[in-house]
PyMOL commands that place a pseudoatom at each C-alpha (Angstrom):
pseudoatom trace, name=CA, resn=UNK, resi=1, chain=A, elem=C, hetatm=0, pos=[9.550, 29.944, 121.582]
pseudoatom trace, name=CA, resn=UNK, resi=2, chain=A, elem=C, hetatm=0, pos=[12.855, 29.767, 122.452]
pseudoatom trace, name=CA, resn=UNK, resi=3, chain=A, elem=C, hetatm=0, pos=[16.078, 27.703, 120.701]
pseudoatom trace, name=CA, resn=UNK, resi=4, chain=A, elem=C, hetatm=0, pos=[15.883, 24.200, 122.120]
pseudoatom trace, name=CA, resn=UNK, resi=5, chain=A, elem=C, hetatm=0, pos=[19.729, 23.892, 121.170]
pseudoatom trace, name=CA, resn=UNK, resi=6, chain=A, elem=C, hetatm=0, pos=[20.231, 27.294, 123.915]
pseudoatom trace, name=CA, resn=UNK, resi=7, chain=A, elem=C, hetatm=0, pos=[18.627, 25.048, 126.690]
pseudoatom trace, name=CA, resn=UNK, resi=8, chain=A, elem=C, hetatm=0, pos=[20.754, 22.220, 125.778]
pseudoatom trace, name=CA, resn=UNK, resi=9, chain=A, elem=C, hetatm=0, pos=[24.036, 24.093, 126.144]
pseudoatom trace, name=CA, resn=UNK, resi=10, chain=A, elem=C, hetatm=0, pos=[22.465, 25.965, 129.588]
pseudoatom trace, name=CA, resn=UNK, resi=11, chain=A, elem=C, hetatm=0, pos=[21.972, 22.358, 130.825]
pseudoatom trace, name=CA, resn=UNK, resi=12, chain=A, elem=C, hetatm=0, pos=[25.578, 20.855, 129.526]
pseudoatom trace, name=CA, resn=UNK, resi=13, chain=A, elem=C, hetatm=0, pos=[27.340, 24.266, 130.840]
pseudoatom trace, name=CA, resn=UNK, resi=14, chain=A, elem=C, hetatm=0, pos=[25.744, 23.552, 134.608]
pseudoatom trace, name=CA, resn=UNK, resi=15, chain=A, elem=C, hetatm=0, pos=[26.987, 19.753, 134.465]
pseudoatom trace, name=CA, resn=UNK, resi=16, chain=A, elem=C, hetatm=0, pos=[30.253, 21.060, 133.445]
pseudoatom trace, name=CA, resn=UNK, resi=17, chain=A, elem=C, hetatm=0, pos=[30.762, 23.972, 136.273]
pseudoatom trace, name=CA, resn=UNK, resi=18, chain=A, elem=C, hetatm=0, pos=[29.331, 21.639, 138.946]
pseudoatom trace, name=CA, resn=UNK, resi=19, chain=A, elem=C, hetatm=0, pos=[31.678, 19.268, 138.111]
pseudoatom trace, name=CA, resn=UNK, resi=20, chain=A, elem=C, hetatm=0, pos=[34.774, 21.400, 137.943]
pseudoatom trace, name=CA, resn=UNK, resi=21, chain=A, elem=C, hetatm=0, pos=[33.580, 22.767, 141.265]
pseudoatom trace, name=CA, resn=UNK, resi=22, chain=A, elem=C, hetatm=0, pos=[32.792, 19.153, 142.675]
pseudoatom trace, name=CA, resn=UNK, resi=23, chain=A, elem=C, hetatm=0, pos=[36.648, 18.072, 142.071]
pseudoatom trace, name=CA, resn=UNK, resi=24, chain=A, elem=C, hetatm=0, pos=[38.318, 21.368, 143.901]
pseudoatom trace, name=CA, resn=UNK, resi=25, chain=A, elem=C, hetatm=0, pos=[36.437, 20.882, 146.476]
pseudoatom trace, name=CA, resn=UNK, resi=26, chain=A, elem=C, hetatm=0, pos=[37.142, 16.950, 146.697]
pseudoatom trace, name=CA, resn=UNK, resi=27, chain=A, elem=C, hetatm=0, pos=[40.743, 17.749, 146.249]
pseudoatom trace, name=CA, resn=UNK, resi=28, chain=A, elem=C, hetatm=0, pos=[40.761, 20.650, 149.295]
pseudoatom trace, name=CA, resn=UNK, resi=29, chain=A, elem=C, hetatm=0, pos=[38.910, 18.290, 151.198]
pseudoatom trace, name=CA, resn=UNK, resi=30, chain=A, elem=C, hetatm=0, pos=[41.715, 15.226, 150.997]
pseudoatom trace, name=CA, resn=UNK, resi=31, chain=A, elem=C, hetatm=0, pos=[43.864, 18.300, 151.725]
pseudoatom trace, name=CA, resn=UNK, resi=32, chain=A, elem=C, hetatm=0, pos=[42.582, 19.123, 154.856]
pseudoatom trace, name=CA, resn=UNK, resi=33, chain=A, elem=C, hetatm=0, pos=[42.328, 15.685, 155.970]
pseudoatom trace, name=CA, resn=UNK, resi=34, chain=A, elem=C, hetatm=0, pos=[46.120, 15.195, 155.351]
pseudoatom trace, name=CA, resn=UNK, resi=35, chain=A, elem=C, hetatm=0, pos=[46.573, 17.948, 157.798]
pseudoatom trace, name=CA, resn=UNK, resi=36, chain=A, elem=C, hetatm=0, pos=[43.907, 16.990, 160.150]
pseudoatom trace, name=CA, resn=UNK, resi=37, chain=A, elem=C, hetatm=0, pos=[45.768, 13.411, 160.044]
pseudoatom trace, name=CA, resn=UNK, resi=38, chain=A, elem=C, hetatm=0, pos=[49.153, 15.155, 160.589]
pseudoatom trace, name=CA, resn=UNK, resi=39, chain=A, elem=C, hetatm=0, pos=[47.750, 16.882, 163.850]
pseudoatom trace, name=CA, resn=UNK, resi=40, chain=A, elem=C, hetatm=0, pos=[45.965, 13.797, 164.900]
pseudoatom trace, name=CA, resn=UNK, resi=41, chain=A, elem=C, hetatm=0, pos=[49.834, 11.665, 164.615]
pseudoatom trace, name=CA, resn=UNK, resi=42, chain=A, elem=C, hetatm=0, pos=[51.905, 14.666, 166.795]
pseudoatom trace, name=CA, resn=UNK, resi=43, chain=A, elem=C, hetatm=0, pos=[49.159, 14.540, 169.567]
pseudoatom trace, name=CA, resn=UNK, resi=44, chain=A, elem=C, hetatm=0, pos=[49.475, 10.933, 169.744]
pseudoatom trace, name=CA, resn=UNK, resi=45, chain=A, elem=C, hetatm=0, pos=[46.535, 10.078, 169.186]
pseudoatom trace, name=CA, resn=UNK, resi=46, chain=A, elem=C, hetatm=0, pos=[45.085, 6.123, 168.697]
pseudoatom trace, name=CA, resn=UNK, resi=47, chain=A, elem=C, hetatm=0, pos=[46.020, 3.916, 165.977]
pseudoatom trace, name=CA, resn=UNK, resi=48, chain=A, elem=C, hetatm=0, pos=[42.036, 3.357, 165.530]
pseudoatom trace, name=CA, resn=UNK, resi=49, chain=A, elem=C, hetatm=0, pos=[41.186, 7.199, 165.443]
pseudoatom trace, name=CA, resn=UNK, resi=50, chain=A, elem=C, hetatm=0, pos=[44.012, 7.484, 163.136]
pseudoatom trace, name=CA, resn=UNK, resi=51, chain=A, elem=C, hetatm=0, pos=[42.983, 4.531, 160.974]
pseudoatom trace, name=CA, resn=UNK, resi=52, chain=A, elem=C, hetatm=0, pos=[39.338, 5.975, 160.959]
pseudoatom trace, name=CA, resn=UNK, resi=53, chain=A, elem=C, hetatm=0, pos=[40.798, 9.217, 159.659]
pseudoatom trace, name=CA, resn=UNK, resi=54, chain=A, elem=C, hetatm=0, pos=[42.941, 7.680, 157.205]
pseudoatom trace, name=CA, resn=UNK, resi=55, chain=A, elem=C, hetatm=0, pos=[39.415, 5.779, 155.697]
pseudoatom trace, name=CA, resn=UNK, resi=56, chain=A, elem=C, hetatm=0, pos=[37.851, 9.050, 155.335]
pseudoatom trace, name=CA, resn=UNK, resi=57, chain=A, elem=C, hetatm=0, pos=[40.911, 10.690, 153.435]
pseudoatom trace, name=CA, resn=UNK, resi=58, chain=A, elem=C, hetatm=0, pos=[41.089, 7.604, 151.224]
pseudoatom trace, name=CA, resn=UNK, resi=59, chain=A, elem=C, hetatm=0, pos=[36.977, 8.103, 150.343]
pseudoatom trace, name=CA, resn=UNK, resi=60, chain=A, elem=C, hetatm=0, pos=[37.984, 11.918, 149.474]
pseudoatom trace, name=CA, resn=UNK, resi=61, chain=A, elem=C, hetatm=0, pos=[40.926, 10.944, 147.058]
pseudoatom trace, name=CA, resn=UNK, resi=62, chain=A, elem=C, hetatm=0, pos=[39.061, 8.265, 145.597]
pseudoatom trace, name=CA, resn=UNK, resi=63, chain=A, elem=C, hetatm=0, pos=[36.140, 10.574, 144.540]
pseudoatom trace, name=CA, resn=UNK, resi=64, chain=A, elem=C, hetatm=0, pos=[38.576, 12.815, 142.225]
pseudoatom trace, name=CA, resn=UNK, resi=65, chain=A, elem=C, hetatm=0, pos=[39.577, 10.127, 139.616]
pseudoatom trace, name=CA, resn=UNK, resi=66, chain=A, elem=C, hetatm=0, pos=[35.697, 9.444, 139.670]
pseudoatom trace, name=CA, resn=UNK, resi=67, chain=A, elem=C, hetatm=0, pos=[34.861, 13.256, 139.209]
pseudoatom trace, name=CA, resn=UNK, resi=68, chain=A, elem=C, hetatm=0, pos=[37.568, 13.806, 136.648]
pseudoatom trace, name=CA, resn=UNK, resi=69, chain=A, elem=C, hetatm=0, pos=[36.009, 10.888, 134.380]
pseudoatom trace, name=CA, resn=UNK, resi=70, chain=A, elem=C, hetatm=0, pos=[32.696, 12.353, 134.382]
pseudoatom trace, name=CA, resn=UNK, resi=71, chain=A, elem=C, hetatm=0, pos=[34.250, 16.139, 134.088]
pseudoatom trace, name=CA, resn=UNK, resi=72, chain=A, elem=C, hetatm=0, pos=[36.205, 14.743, 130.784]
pseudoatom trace, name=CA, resn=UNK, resi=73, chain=A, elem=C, hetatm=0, pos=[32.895, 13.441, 129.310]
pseudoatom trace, name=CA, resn=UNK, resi=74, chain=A, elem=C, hetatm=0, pos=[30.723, 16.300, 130.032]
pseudoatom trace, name=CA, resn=UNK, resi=75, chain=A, elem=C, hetatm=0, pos=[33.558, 18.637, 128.980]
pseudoatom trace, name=CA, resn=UNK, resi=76, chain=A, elem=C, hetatm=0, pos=[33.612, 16.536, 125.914]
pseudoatom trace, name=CA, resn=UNK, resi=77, chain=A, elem=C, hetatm=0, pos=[30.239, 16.787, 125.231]
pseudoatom trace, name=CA, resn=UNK, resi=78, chain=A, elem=C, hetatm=0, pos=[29.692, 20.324, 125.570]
pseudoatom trace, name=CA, resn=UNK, resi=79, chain=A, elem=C, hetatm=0, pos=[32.448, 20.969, 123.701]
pseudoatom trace, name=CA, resn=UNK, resi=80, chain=A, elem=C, hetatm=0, pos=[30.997, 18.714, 120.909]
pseudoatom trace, name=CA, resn=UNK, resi=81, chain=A, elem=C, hetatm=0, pos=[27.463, 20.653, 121.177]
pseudoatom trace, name=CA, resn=UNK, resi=82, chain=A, elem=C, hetatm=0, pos=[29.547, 24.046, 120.971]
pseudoatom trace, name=CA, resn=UNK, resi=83, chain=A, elem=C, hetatm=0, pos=[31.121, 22.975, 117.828]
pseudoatom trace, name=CA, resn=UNK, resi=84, chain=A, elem=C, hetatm=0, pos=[28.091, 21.824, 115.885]
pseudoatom trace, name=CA, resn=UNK, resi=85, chain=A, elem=C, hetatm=0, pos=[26.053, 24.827, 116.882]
pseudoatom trace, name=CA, resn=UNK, resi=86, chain=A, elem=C, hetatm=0, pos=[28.698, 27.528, 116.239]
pseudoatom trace, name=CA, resn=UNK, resi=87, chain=A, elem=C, hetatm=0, pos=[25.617, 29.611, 114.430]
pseudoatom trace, name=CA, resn=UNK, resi=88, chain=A, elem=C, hetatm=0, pos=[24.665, 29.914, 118.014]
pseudoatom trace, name=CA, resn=UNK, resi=89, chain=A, elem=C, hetatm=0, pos=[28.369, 31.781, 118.788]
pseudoatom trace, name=CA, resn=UNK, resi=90, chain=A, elem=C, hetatm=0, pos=[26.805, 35.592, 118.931]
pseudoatom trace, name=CA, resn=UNK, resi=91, chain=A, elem=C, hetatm=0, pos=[24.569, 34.403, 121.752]
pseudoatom trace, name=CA, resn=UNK, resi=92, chain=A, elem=C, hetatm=0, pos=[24.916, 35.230, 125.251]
pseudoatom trace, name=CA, resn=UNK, resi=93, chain=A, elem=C, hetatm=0, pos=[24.369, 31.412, 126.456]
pseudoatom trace, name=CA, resn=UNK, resi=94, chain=A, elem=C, hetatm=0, pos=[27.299, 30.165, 124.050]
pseudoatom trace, name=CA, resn=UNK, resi=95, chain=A, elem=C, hetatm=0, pos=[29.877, 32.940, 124.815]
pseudoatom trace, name=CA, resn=UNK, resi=96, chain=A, elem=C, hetatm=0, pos=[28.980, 31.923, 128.653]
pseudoatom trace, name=CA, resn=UNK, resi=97, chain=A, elem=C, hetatm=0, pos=[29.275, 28.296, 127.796]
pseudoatom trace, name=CA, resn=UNK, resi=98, chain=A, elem=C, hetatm=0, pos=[32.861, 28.718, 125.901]
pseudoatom trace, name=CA, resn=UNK, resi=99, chain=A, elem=C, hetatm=0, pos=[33.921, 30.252, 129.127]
pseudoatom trace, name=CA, resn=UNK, resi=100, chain=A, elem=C, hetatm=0, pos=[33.192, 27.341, 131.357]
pseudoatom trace, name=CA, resn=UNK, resi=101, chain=A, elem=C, hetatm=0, pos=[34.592, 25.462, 128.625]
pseudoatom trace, name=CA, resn=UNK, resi=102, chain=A, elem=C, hetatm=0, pos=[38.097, 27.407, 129.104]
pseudoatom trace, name=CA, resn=UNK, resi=103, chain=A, elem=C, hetatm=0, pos=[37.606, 27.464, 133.332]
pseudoatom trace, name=CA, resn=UNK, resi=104, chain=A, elem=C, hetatm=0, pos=[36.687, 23.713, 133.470]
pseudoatom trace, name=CA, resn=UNK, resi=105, chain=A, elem=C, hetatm=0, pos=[40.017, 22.873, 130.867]
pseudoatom trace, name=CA, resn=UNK, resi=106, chain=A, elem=C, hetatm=0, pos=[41.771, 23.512, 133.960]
pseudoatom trace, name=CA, resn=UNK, resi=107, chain=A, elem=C, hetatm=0, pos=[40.510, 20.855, 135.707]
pseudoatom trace, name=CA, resn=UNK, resi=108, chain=A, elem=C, hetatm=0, pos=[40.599, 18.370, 133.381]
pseudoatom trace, name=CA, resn=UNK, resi=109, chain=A, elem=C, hetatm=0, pos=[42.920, 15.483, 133.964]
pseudoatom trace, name=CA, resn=UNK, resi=110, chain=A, elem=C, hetatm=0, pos=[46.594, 15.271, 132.737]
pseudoatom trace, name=CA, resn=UNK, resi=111, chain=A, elem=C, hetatm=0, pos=[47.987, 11.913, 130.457]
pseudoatom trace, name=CA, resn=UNK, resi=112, chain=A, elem=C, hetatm=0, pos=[48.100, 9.216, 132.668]
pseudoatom trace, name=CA, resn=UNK, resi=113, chain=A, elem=C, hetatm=0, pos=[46.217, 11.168, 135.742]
pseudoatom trace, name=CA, resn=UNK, resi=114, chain=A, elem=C, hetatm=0, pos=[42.848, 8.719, 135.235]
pseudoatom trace, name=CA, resn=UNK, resi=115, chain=A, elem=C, hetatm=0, pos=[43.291, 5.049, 135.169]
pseudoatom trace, name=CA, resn=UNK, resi=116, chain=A, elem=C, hetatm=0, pos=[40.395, 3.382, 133.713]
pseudoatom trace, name=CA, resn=UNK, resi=117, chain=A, elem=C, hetatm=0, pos=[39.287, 0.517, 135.186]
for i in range(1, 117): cmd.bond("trace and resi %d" % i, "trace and resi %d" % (i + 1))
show_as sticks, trace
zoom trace
């Protein structure tokens, strides 16, 4: 039967590459938005439609604070797991999960980028 500690660090390693993923693509989102709003402002467009964008923007860059917080702890946690399994460190799942580990550092937040609430 197979290493119950392998599945946990499969399982940890997904939460932690879906999250990394989750925040780019939050943060290209707001990105796009800021351009869509730019367009939207030189065709003169309605303060409503503009106001409606402007909501939608402000959903998109409220979501990356949110998905940085839950990136730090699963980061933390795999990290943790990685650490008190490092018997495990020959094994295909743990070299994989040490590499999402180094990928997902990237997307961590800087100091002072999350303000708990």
């Amino acid at each position: 039967m197979a290493d119950p500690r392998i599945r946990t660090i499969k399982i940890k390693s997904g939460v932690v590459k879906r999250l990394a993923k989750e925040k780019i693509v939050y943060e290209r989102e707001a990105e796009a938005q800021k351009v869509r709003i730019e367009k939207l402002k030189e065709q003169g467009k309605d303060e409503y439609e503009l106001k409606k964008q402007d909501e939608v923007l402000n959903e998109s860059l409220m979501m990356i604070p949110d998905c940085q917080r839950r990136l730090l702890v699963a980061y933390e946690d795999l990290k943790n797991i990685l650490e008190t399994e490092k018997d495990l460190e020959q094994t295909e799942d743990y070299i994989a999960a040490q590499k999402i580990l180094n990928e997902a550092k990237l997307q961590l937040p800087k100091a002072g980028d999350i303000h708990m609430c």
